[in-house]
CHARMM internal coordinates of N, CA and C (Angstrom, degrees):
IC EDIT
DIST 1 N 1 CA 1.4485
DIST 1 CA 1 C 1.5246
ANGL 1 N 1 CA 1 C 111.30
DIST 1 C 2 N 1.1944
ANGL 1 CA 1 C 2 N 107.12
DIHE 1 N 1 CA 1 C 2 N -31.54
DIST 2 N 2 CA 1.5312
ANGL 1 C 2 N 2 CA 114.78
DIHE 1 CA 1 C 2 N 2 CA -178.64
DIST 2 CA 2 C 2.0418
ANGL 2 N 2 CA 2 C 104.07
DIHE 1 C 2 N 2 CA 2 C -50.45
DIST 2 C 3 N 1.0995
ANGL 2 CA 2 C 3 N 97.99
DIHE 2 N 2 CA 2 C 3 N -71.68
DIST 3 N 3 CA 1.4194
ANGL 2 C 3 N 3 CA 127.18
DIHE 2 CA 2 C 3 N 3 CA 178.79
DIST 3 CA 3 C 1.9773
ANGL 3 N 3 CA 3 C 104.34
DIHE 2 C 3 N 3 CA 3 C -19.59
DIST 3 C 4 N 1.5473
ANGL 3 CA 3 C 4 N 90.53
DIHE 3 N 3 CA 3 C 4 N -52.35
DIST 4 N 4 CA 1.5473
ANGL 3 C 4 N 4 CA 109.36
DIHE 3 CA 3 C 4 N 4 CA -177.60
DIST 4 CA 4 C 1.3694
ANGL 4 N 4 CA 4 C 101.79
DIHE 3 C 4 N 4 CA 4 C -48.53
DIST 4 C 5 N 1.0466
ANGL 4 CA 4 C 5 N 115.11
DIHE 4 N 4 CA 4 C 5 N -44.10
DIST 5 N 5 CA 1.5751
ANGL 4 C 5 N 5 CA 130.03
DIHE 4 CA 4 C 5 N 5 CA -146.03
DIST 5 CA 5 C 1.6948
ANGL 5 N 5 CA 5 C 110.32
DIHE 4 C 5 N 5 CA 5 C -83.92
DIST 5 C 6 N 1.3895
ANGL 5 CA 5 C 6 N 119.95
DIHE 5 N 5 CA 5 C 6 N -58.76
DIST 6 N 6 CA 1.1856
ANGL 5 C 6 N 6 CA 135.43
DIHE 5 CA 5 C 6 N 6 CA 126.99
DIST 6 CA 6 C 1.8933
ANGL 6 N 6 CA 6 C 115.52
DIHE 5 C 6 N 6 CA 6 C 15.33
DIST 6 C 7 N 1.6760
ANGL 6 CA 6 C 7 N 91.84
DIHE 6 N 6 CA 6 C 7 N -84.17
DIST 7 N 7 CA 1.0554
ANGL 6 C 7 N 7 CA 112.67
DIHE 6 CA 6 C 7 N 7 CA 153.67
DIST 7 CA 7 C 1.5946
ANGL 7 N 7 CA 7 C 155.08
DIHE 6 C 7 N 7 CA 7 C 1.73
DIST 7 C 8 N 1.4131
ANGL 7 CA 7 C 8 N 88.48
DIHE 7 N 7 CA 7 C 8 N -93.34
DIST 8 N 8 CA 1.4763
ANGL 7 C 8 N 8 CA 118.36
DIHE 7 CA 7 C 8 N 8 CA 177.15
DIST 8 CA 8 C 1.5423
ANGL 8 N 8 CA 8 C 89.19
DIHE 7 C 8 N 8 CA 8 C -87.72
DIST 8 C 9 N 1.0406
ANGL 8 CA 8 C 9 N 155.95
DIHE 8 N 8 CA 8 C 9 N -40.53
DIST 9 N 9 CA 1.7202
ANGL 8 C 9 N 9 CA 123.25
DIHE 8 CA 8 C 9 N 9 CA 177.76
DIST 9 CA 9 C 1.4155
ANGL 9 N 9 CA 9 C 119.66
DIHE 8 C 9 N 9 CA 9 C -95.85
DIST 9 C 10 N 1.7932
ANGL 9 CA 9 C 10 N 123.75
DIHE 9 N 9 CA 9 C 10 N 7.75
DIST 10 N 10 CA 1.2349
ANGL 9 C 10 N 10 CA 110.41
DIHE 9 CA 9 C 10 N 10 CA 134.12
DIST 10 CA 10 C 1.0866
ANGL 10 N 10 CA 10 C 123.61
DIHE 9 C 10 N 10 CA 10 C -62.97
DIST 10 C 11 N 1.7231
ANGL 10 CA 10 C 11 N 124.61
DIHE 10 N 10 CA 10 C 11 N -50.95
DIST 11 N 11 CA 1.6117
ANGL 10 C 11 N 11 CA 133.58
DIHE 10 CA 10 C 11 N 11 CA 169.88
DIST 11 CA 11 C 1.3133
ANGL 11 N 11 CA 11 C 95.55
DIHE 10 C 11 N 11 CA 11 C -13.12
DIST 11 C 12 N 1.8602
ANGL 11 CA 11 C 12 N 123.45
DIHE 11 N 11 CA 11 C 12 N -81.07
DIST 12 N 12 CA 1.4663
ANGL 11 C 12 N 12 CA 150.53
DIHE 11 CA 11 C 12 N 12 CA -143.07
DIST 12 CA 12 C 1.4800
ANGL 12 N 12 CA 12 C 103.37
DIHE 11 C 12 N 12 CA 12 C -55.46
DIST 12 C 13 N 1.3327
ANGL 12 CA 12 C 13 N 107.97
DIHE 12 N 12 CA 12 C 13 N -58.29
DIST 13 N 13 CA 1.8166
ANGL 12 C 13 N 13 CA 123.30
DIHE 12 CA 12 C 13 N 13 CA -179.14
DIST 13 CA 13 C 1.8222
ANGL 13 N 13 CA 13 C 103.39
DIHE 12 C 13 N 13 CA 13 C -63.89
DIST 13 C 14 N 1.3308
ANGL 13 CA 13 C 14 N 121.23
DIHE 13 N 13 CA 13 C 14 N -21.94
DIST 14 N 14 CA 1.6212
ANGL 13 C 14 N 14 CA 114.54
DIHE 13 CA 13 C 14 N 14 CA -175.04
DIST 14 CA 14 C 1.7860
ANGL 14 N 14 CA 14 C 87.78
DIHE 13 C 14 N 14 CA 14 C -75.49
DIST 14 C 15 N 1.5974
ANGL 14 CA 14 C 15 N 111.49
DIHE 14 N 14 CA 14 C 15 N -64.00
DIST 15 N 15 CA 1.3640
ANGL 14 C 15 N 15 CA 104.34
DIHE 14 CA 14 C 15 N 15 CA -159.31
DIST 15 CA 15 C 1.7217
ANGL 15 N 15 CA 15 C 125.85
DIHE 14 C 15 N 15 CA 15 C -77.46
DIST 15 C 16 N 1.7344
ANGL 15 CA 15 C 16 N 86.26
DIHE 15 N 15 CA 15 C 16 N 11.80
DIST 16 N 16 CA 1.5481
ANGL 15 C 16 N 16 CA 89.32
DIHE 15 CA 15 C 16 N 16 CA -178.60
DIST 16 CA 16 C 1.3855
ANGL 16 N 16 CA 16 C 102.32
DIHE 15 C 16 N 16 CA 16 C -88.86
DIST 16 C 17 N 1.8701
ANGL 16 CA 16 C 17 N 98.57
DIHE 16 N 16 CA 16 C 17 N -48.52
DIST 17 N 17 CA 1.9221
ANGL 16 C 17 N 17 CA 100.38
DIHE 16 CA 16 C 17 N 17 CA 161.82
DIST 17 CA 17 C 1.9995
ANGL 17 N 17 CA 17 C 117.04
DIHE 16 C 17 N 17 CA 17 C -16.47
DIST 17 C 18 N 1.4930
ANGL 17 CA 17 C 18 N 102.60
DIHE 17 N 17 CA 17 C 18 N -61.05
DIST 18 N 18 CA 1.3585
ANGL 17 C 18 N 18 CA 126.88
DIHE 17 CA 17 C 18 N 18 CA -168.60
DIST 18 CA 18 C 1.4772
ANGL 18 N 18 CA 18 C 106.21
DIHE 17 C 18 N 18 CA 18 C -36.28
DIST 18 C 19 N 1.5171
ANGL 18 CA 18 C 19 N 95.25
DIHE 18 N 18 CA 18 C 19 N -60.05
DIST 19 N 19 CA 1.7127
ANGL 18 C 19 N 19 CA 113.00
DIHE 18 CA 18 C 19 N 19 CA -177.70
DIST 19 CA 19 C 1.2619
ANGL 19 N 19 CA 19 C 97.04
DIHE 18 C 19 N 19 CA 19 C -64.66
DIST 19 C 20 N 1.2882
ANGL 19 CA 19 C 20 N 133.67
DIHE 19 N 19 CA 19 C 20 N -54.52
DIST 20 N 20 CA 1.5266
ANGL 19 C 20 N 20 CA 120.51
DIHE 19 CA 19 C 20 N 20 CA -176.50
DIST 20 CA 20 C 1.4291
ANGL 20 N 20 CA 20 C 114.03
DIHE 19 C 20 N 20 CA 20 C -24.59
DIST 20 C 21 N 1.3110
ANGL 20 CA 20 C 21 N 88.42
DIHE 20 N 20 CA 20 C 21 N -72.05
DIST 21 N 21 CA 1.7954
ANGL 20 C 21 N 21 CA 97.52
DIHE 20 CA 20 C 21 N 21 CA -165.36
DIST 21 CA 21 C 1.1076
ANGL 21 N 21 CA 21 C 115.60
DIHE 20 C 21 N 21 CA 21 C -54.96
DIST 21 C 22 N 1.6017
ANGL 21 CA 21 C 22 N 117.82
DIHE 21 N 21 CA 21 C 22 N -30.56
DIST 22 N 22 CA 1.4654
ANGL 21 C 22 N 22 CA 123.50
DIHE 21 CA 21 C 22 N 22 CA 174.38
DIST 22 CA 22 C 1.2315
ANGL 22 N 22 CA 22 C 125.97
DIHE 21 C 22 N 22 CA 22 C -38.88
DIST 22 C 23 N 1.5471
ANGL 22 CA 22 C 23 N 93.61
DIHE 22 N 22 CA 22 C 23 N -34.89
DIST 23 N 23 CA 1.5080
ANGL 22 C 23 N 23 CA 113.54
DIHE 22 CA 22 C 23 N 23 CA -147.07
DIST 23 CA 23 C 1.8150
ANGL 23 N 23 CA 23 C 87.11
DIHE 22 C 23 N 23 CA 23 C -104.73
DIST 23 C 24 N 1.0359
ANGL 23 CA 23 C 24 N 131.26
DIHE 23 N 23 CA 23 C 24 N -1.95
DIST 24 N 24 CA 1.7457
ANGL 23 C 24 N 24 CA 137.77
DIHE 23 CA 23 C 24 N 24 CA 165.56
DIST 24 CA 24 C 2.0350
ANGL 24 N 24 CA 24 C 78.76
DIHE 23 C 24 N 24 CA 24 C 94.00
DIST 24 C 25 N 0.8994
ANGL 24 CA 24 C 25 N 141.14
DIHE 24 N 24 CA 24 C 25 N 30.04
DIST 25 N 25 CA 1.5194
ANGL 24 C 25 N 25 CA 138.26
DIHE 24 CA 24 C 25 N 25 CA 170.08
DIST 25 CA 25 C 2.0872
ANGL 25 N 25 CA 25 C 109.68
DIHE 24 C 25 N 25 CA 25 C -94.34
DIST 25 C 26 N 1.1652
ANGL 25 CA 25 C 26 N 80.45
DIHE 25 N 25 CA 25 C 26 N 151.51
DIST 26 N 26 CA 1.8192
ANGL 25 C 26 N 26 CA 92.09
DIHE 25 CA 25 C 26 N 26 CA 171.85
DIST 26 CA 26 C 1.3544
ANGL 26 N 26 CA 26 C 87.09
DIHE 25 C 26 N 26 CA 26 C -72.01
DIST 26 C 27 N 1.4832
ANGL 26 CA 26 C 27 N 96.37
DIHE 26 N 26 CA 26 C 27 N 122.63
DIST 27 N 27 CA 1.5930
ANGL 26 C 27 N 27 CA 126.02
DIHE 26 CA 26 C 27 N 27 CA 163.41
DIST 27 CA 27 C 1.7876
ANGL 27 N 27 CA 27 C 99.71
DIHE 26 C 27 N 27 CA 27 C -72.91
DIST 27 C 28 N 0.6891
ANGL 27 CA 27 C 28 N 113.19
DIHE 27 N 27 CA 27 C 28 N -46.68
DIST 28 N 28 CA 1.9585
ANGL 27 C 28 N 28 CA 117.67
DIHE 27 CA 27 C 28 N 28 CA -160.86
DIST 28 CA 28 C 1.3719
ANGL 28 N 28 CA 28 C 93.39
DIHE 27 C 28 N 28 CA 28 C -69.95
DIST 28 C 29 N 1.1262
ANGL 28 CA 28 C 29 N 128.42
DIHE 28 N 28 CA 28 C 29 N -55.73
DIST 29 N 29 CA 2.1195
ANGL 28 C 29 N 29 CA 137.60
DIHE 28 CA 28 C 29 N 29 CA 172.76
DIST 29 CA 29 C 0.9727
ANGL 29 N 29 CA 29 C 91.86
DIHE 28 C 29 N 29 CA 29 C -50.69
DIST 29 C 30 N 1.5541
ANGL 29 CA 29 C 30 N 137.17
DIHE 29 N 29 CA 29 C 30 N -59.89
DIST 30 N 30 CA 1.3916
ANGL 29 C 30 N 30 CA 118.45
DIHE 29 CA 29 C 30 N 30 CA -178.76
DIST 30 CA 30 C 1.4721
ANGL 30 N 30 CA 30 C 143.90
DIHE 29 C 30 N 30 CA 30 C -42.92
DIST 30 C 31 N 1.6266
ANGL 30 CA 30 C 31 N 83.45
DIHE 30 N 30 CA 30 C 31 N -54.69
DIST 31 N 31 CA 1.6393
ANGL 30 C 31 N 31 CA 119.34
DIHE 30 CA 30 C 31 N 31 CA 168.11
DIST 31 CA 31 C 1.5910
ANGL 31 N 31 CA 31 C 106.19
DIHE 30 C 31 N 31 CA 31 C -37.94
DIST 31 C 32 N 1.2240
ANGL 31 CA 31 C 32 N 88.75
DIHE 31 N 31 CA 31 C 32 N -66.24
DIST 32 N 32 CA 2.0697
ANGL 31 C 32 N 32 CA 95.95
DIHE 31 CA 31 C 32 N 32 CA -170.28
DIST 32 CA 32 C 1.8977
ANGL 32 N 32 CA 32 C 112.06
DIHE 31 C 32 N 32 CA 32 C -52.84
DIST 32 C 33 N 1.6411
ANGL 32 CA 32 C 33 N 86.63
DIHE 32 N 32 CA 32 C 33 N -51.97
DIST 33 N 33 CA 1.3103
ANGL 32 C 33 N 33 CA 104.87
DIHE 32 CA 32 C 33 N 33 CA -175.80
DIST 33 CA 33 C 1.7525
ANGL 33 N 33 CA 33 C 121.96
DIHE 32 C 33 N 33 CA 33 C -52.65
DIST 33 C 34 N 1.5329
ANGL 33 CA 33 C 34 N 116.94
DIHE 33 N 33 CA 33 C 34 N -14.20
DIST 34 N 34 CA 1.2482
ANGL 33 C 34 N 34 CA 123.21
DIHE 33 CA 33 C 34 N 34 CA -176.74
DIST 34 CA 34 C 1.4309
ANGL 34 N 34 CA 34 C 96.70
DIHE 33 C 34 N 34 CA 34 C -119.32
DIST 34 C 35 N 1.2514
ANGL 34 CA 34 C 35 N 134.06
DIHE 34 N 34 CA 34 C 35 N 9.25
DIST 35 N 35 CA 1.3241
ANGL 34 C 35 N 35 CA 120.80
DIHE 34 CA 34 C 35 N 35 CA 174.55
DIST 35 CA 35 C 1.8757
ANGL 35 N 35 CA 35 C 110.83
DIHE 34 C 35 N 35 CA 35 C -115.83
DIST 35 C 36 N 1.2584
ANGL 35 CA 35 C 36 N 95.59
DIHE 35 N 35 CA 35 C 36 N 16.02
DIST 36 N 36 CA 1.7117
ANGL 35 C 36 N 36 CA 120.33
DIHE 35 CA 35 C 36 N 36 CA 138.15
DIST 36 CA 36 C 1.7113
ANGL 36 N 36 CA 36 C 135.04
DIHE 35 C 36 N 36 CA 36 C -125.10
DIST 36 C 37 N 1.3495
ANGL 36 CA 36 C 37 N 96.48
DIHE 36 N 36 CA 36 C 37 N -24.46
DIST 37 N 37 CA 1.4239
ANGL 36 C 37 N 37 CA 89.91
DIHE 36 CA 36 C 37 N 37 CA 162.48
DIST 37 CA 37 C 1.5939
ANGL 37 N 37 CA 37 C 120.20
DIHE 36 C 37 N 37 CA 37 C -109.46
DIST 37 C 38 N 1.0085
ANGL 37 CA 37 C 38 N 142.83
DIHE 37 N 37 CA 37 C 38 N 7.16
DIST 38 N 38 CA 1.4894
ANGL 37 C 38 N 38 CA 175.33
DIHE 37 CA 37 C 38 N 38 CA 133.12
DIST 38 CA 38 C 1.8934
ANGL 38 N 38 CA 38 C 79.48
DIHE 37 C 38 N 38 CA 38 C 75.82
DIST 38 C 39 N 2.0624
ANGL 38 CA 38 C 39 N 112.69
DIHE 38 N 38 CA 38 C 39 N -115.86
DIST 39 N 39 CA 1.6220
ANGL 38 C 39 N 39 CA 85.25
DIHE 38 CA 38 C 39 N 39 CA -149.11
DIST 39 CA 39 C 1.5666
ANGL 39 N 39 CA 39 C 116.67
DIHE 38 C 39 N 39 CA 39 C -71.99
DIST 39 C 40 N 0.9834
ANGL 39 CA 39 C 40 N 111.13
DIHE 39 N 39 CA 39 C 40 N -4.08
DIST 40 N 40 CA 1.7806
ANGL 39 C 40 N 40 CA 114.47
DIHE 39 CA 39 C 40 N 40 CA 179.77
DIST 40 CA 40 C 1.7252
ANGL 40 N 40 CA 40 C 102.31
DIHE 39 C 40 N 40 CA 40 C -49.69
DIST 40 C 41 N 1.2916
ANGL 40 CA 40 C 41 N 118.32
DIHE 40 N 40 CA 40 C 41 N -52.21
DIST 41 N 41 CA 1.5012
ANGL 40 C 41 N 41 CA 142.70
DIHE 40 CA 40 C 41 N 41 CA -148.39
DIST 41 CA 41 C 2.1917
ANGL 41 N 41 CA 41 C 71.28
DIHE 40 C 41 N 41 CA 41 C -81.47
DIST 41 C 42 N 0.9193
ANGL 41 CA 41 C 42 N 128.95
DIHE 41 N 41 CA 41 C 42 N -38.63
DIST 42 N 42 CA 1.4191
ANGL 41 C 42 N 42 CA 129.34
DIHE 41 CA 41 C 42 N 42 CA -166.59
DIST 42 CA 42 C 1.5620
ANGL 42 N 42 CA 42 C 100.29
DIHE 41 C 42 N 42 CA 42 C -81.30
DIST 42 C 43 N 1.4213
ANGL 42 CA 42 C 43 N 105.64
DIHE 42 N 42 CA 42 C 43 N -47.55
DIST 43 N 43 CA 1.7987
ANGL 42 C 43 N 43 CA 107.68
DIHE 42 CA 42 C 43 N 43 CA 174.81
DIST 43 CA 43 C 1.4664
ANGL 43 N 43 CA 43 C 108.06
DIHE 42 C 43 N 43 CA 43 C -51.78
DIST 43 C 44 N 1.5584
ANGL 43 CA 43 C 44 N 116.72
DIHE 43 N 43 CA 43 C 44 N -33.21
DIST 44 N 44 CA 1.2660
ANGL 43 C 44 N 44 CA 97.95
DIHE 43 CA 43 C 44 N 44 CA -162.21
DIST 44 CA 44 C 1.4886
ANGL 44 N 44 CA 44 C 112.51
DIHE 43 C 44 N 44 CA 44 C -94.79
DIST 44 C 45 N 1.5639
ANGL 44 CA 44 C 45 N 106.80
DIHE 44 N 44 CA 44 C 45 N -31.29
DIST 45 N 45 CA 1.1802
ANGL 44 C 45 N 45 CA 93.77
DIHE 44 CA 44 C 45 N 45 CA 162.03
DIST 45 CA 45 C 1.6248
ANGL 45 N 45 CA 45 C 146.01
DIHE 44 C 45 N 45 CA 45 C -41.88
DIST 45 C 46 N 1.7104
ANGL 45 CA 45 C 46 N 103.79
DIHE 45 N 45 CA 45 C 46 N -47.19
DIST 46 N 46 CA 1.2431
ANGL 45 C 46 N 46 CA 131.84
DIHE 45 CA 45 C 46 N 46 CA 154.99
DIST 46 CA 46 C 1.4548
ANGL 46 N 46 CA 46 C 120.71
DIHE 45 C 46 N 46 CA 46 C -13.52
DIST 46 C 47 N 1.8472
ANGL 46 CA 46 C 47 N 91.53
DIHE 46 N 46 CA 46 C 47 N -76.76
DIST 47 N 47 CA 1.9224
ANGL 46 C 47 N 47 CA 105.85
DIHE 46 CA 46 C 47 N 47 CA -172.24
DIST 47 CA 47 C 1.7713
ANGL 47 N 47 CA 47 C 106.71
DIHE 46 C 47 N 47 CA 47 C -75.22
DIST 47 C 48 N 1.0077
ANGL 47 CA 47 C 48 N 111.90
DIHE 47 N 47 CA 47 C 48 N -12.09
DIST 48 N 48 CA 1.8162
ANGL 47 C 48 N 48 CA 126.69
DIHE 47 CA 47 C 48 N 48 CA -168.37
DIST 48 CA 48 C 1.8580
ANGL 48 N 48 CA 48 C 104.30
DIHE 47 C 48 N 48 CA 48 C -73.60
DIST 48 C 49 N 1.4225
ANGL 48 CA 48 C 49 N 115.12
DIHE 48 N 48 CA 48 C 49 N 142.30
DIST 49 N 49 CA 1.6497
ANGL 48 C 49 N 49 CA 102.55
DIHE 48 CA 48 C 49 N 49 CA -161.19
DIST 49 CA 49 C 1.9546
ANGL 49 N 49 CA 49 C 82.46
DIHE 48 C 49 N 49 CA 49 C -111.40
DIST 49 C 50 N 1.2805
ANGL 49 CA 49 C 50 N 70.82
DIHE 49 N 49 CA 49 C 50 N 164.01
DIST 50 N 50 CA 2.0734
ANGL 49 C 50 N 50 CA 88.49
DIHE 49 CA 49 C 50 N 50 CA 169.50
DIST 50 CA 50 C 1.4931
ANGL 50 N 50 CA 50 C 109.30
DIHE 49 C 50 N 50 CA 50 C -49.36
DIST 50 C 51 N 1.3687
ANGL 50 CA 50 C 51 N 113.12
DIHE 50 N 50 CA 50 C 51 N 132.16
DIST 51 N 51 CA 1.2661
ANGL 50 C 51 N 51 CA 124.10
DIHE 50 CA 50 C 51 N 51 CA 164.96
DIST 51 CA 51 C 1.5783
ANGL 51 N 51 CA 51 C 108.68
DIHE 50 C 51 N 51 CA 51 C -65.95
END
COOR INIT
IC SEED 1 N 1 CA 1 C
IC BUILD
């Protein structure tokens, strides 16, 4: 189960990267930045408007 886990919040930090860039943001700051705060770092991206 560990392994899973691992996992799914690299998954989280790739597609938060995704939204970064979407959003005209450093994907790589993102990247790092959600692979300690995992979905919070996703909430904020979320509520956060286009640069």
């Amino acid at each position: 189960m560990k392994n899973e886990f691992y996992v799914g919040w690299g998954t989280l930090a790739l597609i938060n990267a995704g939204l970064a860039q979407g959003k005209n943001r450093s994907g790589m700051n993102w990247f790092l930045l959600s692979l300690l705060l995992g979905p919070v770092a996703t909430f904020i991206l979320v509520i956060s408007e286009k640069k």
